[in-house]
LUMVEX-993790 format. One record per residue (C-alpha): chain; x, y, z. Coordinates in Angstrom, 2 decimals, always signed. Layout:
{chaine=A	u=X	v=Y	w=Z}
...
END
This chain:
{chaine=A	u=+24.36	v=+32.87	w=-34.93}
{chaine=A	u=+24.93	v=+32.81	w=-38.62}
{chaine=A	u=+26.05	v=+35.11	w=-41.66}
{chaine=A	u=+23.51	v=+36.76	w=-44.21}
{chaine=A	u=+23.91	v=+34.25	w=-46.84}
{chaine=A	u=+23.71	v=+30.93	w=-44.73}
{chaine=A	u=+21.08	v=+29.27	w=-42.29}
{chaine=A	u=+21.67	v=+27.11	w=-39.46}
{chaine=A	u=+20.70	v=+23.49	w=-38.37}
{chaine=A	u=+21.79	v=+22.28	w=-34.98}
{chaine=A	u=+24.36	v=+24.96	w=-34.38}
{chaine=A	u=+26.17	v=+24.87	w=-37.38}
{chaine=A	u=+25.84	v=+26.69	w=-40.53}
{chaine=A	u=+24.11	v=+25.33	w=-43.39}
{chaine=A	u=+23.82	v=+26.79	w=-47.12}
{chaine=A	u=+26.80	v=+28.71	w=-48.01}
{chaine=A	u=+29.02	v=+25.09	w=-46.57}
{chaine=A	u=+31.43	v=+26.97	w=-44.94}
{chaine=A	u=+30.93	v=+25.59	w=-41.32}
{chaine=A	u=+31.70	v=+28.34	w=-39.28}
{chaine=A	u=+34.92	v=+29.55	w=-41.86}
{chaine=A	u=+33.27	v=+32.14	w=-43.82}
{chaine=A	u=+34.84	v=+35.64	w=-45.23}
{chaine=A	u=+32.91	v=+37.91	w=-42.70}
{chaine=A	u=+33.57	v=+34.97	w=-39.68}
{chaine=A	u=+30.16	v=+36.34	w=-38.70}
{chaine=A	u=+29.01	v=+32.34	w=-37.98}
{chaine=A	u=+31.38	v=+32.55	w=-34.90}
{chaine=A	u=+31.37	v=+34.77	w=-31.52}
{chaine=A	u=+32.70	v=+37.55	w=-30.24}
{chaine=A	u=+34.27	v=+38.59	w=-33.88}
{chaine=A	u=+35.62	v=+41.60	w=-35.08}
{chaine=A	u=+35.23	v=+42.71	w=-38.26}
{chaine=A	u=+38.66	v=+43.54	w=-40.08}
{chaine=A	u=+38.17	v=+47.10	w=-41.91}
{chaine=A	u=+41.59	v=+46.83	w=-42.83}
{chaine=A	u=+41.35	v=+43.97	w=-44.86}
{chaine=A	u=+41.37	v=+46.05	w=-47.88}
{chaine=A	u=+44.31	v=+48.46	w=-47.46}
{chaine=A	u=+47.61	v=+47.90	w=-48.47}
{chaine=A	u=+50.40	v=+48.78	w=-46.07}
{chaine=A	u=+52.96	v=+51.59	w=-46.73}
{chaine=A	u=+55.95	v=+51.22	w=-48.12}
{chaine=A	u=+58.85	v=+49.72	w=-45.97}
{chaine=A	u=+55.92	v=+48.63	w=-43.28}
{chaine=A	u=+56.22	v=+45.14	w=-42.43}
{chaine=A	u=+53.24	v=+43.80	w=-41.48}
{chaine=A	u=+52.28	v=+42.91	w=-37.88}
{chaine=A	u=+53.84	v=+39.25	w=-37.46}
{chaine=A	u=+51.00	v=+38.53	w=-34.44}
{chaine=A	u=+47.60	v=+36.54	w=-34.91}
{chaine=A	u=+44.29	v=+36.15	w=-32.72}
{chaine=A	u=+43.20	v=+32.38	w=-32.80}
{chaine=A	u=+39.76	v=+31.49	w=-31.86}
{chaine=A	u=+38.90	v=+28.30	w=-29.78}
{chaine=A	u=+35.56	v=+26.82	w=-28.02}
{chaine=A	u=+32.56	v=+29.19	w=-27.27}
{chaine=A	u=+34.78	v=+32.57	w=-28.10}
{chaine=A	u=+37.64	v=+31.78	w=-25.81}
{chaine=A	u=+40.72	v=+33.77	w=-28.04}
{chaine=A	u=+44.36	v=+34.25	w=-27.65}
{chaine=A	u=+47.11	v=+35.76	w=-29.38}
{chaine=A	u=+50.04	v=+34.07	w=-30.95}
{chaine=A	u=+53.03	v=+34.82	w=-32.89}
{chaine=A	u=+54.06	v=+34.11	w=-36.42}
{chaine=A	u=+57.82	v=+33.08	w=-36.32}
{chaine=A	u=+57.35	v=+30.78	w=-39.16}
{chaine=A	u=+56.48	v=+33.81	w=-41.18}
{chaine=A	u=+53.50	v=+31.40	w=-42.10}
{chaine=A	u=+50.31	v=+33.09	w=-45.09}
{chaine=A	u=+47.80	v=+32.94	w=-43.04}
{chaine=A	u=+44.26	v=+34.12	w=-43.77}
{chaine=A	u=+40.81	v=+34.35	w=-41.54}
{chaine=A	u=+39.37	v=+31.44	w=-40.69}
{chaine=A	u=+42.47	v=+29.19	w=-41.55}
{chaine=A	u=+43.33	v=+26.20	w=-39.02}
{chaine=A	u=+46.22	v=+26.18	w=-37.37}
{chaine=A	u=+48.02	v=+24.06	w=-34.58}
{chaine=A	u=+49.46	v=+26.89	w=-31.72}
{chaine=A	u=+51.79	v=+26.10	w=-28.86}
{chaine=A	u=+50.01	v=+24.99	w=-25.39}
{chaine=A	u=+51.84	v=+23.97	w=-21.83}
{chaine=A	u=+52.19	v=+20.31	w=-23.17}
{chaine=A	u=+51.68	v=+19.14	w=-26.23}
{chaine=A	u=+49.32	v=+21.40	w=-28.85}
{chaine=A	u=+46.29	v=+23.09	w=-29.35}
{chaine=A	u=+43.65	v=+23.27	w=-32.50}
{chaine=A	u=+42.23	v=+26.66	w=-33.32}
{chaine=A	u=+40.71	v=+28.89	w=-35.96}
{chaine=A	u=+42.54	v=+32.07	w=-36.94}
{chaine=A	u=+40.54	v=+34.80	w=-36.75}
{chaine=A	u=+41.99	v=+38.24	w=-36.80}
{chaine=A	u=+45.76	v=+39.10	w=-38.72}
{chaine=A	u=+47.45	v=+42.15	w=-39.36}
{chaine=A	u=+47.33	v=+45.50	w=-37.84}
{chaine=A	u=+43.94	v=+44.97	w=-35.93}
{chaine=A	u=+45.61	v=+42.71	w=-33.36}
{chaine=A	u=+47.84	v=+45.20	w=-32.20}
{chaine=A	u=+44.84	v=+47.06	w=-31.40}
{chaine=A	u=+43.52	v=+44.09	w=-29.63}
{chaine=A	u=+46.22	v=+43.33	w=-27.96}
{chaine=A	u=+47.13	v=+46.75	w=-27.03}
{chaine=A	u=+42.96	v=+47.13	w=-25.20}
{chaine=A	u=+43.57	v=+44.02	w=-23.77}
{chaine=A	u=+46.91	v=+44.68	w=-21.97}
{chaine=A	u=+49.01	v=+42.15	w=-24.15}
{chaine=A	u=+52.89	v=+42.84	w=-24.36}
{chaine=A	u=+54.52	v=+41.52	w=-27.91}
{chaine=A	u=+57.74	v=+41.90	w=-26.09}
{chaine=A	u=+56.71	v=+40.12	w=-23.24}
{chaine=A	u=+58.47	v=+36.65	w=-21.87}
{chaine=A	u=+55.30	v=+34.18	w=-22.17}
{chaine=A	u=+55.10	v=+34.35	w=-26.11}
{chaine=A	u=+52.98	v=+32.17	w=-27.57}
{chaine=A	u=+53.88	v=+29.98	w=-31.23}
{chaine=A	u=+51.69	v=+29.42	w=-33.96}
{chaine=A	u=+53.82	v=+25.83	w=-35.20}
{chaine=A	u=+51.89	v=+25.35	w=-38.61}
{chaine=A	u=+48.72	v=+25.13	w=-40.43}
{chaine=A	u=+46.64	v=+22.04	w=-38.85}
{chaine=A	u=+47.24	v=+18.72	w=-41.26}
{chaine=A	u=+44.02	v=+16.48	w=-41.70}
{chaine=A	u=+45.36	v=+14.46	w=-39.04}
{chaine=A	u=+45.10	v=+17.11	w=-36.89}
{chaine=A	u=+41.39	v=+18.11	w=-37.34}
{chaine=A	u=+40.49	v=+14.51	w=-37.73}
{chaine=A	u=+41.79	v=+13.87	w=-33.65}
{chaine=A	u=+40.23	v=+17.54	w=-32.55}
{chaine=A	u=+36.67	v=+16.21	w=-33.96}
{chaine=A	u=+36.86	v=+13.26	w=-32.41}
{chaine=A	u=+37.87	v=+15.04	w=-29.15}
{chaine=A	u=+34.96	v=+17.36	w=-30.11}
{chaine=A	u=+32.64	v=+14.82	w=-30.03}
{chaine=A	u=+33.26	v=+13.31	w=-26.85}
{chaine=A	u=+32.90	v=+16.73	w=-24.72}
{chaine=A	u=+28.91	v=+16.00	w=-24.34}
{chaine=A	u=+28.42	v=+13.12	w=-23.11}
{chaine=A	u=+31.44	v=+13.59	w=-20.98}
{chaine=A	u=+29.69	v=+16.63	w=-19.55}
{chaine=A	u=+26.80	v=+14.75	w=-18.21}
{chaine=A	u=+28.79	v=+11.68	w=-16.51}
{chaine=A	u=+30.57	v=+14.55	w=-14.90}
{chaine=A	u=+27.78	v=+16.42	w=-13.42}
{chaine=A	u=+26.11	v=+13.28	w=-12.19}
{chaine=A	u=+29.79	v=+12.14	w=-10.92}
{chaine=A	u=+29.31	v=+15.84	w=-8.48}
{chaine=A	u=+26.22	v=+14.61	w=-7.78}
{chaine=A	u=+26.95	v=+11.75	w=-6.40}
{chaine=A	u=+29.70	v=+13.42	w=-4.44}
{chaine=A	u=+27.40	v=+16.13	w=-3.15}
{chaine=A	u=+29.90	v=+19.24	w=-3.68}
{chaine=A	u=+28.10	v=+22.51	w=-4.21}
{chaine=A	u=+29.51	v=+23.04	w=-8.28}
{chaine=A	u=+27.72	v=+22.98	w=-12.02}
{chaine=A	u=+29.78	v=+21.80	w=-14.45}
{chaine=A	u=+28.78	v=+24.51	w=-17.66}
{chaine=A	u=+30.85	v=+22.60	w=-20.08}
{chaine=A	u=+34.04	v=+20.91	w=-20.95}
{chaine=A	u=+36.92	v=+21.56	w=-23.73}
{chaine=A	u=+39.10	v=+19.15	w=-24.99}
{chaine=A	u=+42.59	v=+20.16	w=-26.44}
{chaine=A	u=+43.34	v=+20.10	w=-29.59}
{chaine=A	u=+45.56	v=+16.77	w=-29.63}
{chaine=A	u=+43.16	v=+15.60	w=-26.60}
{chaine=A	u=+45.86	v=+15.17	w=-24.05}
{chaine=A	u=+43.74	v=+17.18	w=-21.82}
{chaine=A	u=+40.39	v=+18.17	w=-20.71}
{chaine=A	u=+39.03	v=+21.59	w=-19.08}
{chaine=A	u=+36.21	v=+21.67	w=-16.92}
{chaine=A	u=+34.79	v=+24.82	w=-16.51}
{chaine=A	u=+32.20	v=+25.18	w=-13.20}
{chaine=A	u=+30.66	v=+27.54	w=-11.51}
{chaine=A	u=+30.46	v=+28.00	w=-7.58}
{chaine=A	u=+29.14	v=+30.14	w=-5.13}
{chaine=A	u=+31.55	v=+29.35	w=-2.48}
{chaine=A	u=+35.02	v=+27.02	w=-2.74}
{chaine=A	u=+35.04	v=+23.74	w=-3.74}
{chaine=A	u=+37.41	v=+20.91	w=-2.42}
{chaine=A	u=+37.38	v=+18.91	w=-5.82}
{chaine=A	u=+40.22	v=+16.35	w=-5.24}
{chaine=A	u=+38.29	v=+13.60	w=-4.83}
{chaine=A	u=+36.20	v=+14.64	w=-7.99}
{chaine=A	u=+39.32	v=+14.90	w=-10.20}
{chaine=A	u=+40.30	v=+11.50	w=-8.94}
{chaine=A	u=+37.02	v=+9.74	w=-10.41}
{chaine=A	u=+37.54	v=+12.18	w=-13.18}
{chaine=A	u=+40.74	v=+10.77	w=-14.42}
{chaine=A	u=+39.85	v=+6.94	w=-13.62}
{chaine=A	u=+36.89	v=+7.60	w=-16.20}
{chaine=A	u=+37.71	v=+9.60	w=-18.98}
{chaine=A	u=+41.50	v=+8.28	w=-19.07}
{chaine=A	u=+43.08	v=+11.72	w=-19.77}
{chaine=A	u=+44.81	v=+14.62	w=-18.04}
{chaine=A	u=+42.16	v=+16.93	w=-15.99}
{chaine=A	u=+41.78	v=+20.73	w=-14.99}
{chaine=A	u=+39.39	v=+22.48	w=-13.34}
{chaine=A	u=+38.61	v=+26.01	w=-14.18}
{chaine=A	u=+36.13	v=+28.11	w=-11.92}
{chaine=A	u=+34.38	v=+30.98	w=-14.04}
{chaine=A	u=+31.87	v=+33.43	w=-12.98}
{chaine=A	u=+28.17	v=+33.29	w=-13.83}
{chaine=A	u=+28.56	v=+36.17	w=-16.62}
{chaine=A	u=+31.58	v=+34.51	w=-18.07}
{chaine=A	u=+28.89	v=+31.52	w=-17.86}
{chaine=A	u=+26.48	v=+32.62	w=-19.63}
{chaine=A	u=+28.70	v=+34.24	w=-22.64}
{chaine=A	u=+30.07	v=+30.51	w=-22.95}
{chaine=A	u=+26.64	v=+29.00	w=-23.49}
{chaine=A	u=+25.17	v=+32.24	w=-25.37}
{chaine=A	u=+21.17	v=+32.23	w=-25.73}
{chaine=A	u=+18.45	v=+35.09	w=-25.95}
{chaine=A	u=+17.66	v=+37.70	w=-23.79}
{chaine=A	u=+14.56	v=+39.76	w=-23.30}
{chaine=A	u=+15.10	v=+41.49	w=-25.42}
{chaine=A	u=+14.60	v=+39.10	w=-28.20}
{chaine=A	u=+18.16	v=+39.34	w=-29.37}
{chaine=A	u=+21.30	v=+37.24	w=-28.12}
{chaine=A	u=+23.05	v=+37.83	w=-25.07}
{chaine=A	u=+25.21	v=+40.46	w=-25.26}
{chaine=A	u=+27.93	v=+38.78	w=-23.42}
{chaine=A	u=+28.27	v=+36.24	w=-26.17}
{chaine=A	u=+28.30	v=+38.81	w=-28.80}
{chaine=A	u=+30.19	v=+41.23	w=-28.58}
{chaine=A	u=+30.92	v=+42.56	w=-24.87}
{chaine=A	u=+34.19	v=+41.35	w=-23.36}
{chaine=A	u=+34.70	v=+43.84	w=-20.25}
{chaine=A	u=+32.23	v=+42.67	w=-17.73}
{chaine=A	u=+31.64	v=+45.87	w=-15.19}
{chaine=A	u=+29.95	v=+45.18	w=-11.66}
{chaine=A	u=+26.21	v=+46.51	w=-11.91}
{chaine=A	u=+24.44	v=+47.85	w=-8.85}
{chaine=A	u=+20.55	v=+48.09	w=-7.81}
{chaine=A	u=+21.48	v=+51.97	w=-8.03}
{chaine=A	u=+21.82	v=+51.98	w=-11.63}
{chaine=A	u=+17.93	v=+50.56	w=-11.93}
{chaine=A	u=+17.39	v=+53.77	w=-9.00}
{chaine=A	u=+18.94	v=+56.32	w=-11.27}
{chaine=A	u=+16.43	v=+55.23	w=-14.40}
{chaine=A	u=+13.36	v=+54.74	w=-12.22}
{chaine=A	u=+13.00	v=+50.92	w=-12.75}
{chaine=A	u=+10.96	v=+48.79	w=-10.46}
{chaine=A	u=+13.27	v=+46.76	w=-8.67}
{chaine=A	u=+12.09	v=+43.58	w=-9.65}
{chaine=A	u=+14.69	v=+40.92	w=-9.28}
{chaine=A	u=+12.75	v=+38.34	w=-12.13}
{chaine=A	u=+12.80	v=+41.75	w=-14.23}
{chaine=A	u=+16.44	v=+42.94	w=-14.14}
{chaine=A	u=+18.01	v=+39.73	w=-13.66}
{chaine=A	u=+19.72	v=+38.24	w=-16.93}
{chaine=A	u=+20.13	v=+34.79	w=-18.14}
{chaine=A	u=+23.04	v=+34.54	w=-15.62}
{chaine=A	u=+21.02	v=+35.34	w=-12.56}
{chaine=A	u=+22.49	v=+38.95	w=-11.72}
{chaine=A	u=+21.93	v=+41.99	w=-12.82}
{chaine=A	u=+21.67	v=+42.78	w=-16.53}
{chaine=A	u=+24.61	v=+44.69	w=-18.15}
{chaine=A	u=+22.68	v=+46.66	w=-20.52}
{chaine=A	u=+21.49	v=+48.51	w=-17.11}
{chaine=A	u=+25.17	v=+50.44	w=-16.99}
{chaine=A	u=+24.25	v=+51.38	w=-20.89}
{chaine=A	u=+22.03	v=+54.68	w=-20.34}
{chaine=A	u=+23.19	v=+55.34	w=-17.32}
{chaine=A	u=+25.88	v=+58.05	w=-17.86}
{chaine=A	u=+23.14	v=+59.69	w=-19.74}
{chaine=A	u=+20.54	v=+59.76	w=-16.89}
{chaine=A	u=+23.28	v=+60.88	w=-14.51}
{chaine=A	u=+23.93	v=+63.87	w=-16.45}
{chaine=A	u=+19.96	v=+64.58	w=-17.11}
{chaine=A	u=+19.80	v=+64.23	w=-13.10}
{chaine=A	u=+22.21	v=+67.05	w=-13.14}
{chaine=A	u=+19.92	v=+69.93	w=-13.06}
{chaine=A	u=+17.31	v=+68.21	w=-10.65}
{chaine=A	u=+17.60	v=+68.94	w=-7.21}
{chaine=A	u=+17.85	v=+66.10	w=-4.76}
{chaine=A	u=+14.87	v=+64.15	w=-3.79}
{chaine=A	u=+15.52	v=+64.20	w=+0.19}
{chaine=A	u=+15.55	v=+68.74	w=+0.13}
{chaine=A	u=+12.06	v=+69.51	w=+1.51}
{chaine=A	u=+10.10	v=+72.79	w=+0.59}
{chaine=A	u=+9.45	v=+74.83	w=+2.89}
{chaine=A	u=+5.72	v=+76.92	w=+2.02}
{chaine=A	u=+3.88	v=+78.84	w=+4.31}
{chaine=A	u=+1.25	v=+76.63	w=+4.01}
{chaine=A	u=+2.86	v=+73.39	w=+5.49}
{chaine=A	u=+6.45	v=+71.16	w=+4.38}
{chaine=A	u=+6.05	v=+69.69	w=+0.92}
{chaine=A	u=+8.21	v=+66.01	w=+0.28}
{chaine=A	u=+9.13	v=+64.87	w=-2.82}
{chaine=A	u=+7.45	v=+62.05	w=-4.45}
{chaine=A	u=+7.75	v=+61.49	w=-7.70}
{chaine=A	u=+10.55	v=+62.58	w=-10.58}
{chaine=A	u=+10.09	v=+62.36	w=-14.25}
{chaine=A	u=+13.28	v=+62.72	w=-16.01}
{chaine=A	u=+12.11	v=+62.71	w=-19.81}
{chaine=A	u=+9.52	v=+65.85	w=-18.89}
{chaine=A	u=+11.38	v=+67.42	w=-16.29}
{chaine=A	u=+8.58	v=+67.05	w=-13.76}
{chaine=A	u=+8.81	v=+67.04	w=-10.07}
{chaine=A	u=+5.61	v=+65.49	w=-7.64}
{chaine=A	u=+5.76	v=+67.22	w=-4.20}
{chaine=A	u=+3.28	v=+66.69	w=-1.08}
{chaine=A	u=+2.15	v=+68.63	w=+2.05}
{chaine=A	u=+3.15	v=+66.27	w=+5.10}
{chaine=A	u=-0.06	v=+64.62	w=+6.34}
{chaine=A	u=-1.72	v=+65.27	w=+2.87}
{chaine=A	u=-0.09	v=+62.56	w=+0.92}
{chaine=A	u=-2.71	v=+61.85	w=-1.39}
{chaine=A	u=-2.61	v=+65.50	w=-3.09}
{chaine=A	u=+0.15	v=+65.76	w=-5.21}
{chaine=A	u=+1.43	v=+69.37	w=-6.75}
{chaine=A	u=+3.34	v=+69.21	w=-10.06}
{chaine=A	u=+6.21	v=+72.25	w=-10.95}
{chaine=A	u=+8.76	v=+72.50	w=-13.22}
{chaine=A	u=+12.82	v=+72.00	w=-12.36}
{chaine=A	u=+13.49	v=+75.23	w=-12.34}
{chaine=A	u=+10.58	v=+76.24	w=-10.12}
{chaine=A	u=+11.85	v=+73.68	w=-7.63}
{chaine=A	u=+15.21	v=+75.10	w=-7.71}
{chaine=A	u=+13.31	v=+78.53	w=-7.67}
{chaine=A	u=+11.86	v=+77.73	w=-4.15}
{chaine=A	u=+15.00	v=+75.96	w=-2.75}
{chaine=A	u=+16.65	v=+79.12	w=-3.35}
{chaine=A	u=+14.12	v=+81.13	w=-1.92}
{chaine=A	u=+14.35	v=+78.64	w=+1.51}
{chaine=A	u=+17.72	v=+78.96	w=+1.49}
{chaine=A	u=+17.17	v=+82.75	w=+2.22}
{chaine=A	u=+15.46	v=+81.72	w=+5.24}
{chaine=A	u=+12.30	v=+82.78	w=+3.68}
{chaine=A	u=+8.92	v=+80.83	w=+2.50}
{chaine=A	u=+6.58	v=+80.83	w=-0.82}
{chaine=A	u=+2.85	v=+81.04	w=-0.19}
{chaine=A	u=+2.29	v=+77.60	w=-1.70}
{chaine=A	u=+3.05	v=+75.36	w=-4.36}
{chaine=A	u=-0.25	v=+75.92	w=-5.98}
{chaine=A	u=+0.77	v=+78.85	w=-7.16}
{chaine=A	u=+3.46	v=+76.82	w=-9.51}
{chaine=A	u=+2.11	v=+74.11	w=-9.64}
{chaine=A	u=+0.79	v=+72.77	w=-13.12}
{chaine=A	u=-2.59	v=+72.08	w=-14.25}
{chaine=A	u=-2.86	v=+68.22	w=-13.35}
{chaine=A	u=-5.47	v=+67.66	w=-15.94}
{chaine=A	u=-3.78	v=+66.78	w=-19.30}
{chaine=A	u=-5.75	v=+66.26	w=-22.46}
{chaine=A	u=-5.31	v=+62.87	w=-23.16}
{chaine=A	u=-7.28	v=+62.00	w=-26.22}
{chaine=A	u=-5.58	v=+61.75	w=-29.34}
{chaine=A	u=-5.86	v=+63.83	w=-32.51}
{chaine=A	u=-6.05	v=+61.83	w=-35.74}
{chaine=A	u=-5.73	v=+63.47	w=-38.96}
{chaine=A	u=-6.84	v=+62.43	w=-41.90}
{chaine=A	u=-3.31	v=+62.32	w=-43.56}
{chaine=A	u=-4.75	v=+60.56	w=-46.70}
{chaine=A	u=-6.94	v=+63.34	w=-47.62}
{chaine=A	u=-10.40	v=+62.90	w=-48.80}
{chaine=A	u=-9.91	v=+59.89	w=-50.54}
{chaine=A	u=-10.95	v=+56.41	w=-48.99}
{chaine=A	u=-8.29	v=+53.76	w=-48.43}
{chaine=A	u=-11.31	v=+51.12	w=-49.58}
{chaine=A	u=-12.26	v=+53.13	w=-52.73}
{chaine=A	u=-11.01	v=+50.37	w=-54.98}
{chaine=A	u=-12.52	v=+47.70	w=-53.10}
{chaine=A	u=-15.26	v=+46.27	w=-54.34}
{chaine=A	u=-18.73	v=+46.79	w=-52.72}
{chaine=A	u=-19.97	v=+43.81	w=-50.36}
{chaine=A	u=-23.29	v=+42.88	w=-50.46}
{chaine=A	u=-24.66	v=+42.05	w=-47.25}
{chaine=A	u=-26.12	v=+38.41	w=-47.34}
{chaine=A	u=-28.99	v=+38.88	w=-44.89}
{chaine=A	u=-30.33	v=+41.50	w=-47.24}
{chaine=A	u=-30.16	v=+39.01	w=-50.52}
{chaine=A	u=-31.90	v=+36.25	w=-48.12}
{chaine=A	u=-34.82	v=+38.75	w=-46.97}
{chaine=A	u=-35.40	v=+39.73	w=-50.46}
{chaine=A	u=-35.22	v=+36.08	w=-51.56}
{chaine=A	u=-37.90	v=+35.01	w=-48.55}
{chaine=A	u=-40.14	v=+38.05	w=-49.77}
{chaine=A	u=-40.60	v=+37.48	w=-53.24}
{chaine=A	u=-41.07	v=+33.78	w=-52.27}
{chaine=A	u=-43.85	v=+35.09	w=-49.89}
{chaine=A	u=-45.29	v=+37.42	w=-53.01}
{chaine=A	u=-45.24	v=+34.20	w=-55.47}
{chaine=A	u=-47.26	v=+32.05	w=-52.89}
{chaine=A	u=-49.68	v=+35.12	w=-52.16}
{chaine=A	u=-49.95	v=+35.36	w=-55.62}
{chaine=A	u=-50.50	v=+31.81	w=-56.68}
{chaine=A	u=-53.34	v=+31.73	w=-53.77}
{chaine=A	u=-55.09	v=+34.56	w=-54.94}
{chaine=A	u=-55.43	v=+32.96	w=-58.57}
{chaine=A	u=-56.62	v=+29.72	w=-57.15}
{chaine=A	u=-58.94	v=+31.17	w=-54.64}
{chaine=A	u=-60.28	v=+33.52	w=-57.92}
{chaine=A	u=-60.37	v=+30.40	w=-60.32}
{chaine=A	u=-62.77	v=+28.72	w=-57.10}
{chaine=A	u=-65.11	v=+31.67	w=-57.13}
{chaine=A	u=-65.25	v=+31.42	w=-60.91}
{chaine=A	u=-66.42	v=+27.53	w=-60.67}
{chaine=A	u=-69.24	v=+28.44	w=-57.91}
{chaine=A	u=-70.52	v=+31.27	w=-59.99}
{chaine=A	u=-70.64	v=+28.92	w=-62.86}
{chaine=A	u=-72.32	v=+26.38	w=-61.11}
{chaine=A	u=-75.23	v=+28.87	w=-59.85}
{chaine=A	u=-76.09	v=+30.75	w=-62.99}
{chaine=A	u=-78.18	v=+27.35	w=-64.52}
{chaine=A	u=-79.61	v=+27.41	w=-60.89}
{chaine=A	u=-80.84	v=+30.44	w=-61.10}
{chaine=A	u=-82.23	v=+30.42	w=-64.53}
{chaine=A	u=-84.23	v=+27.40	w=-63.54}
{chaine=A	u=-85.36	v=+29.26	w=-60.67}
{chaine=A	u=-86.78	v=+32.04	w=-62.51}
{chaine=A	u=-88.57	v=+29.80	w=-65.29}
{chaine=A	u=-90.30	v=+28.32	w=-62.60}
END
């Protein structure tokens, strides 16, 4: 992902040079965008002394300012970790965090307060790239390593702290893992301090990011933080086929833009009556079969004539379950049902007017007509130029008799 005014190349941002630091800190994930930025607090107000820091593929936490420290989006800073420090990019200040904070259930008066210490030195940032760079090849010793070992995991990906003391290894699992013996050949490798860290397959796939069906990127990796179970029931409720290779997202379950619409199909479903109420017509038990939401349609059948369906309104479903609730029976649904045949062909109009769009075009000419003319007045010439030869050869014979003849007569 990148801003308006720069390109990428291999996953980081090219053009405007600002590797992933830019103004609008669209390059990175899960942002928000600070409309604040602009507005100067009132007077007296001091402003709010907590920051969000960004780490590896949108992990964020909040830290506060006690060294009353200028600090800016997209500014580098070294924050307080369990042992030793971490490297991240600032990228939310002032009164937006409180917001944040406040959605995400974060105390500032709570007792595990995080410290921002200072603004990272070159040192720092030189020893977090290098820590950086090591996280990929790491990542494939390690998966072979659980290979090898035969336990039932994917490794996803590894991060490195900032001062690379220590090294997270985030996996995924369907059931649990006894990984002792992996963090044993873990440490005699890579020489460093190890943790494991399970994570589901949504928080998965927001780590790794990538592009849905939709043609756009995952949503998970975007912008959506709150990750809400979705049921086979929500496809039900919007008439989807349930085709698992369909609603399945790049994590494997269910897609979360299925929970999207649904509020609004659950009120639209409101006025329909429920699909398991039978209507009851002198003329036989009619069965639901069909429901379209948009239209406000309803399909019903006669039991044992499944293959004739009778289409009526809503209301004229709700009509007749009143009526059966009375104890008493409509003739048949042919008298509401709809006409079946719908004019499907579509009217064009000519919304140009009488004009041609090709009126400035200029005419083709059709080749096939140039070569028959071409081939005919060839085939005129040659008829021609054998009908003056053939008339110069009668010209030469009569020539040649008319002494003949004279001769002939003198005789």
């Amino acid at each position: 992902m990148a801003c308006a005014s720069c390109s990428t190349k291999d996953g980081s941002p090219k053009g405007c040079k600002n590797n992933g630091t830019c103004g609008t800190d669209s390059c990175n994930k899960l942002t928000v965008f600070d409309w604040l930025a602009n507005m100067s607090l009132p007077n007296g107000e001091k402003p709010f002394d907590w920051v969000e820091v960004r780490y590896k593929n949108g992990r964020k936490h909040y830290y506060k300012n006690t060294e009353n420290l200028t600090l800016s989006i997209g500014d580098i800073v070294a924050t307080q970790a369990q042992a030793g420090h971490d490297i991240g990019m600032v990228t939310l200040t002032g009164e937006l965090v409180r917001v944040q904070m406040k959605r995400k259930n974060i105390s500032p008066e709570g007792e595990d307060i995080l410290k921002i210490y200072r603004k990272a030195s070159q040192k720092d940032i030189d020893i977090w790239q290098k820590s950086r760079d090591r996280e990929e090849a790491m990542k494939v010793k390690a998966r072979q390593f659980a290979i090898d070992l035969r336990l039932q995991m994917k490794i996803s990906d590894i991060e490195f702290q900032g001062d690379g003391s220590k090294a997270t290894f985030y996996y995924t699992a369907e059931e649990r893992v006894d990984f002792r013996e992996l963090i044993k050949v873990f440490a005699r490798e890579f020489r460093t301090r190890i943790e494991m860290r399970q994570v589901g397959f949504r928080q998965e796939a927001s780590r790794l990011g990538g592009i849905g069906s939709c043609g756009r990127e995952l949503c998970c990796s975007t912008w959506l933080t709150d990750f809400r179970s979705v049921s086979t029931s929500a496809a039900r409720y919007q008439q989807l086929s349930l085709n698992p290779q369909k609603l399945a997202g790049q994590c494997g379950k269910l897609k979360c833009c299925l929970n999207y619409e649904l509020d609004t199909y659950l009120d639209a479903l409101k006025e329909f009556p429920k699909t398991d109420i039978k209507l009851q017509t002198e003329k036989g038990t009619a069965v639901c079969q069909k429901t379209d939401i948009f239209k406000g349609h309803m399909w019903y059948a006669y039991e044992g004539e499944w293959m004739n369906w009778h289409k009526i309104t809503v209301q004229q479903a709700n009509e007749i379950i009143e009526i059966n609730k009375q104890n008493k029976k409509v003739v048949s649904l042919e008298e509401y049902a709809l006409d079946l045949a719908e004019d499907t062909k579509a009217a064009f109009e000519n919304v140009v007017g009488q004009d041609s769009l090709t009126r400035f075009d200029s005419p083709k000419r059709n080749k096939k007509r140039r070569n028959n003319r071409r081939r005919g007045n060839q085939g005129n010439k040659k008829q021609a130029s054998n009908n003056n030869n053939s008339n110069k050869n009668k010209r030469r014979r009569n020539n040649k008799r008319q002494p003949q003849n004279a001769k002939n007569n003198q005789k």
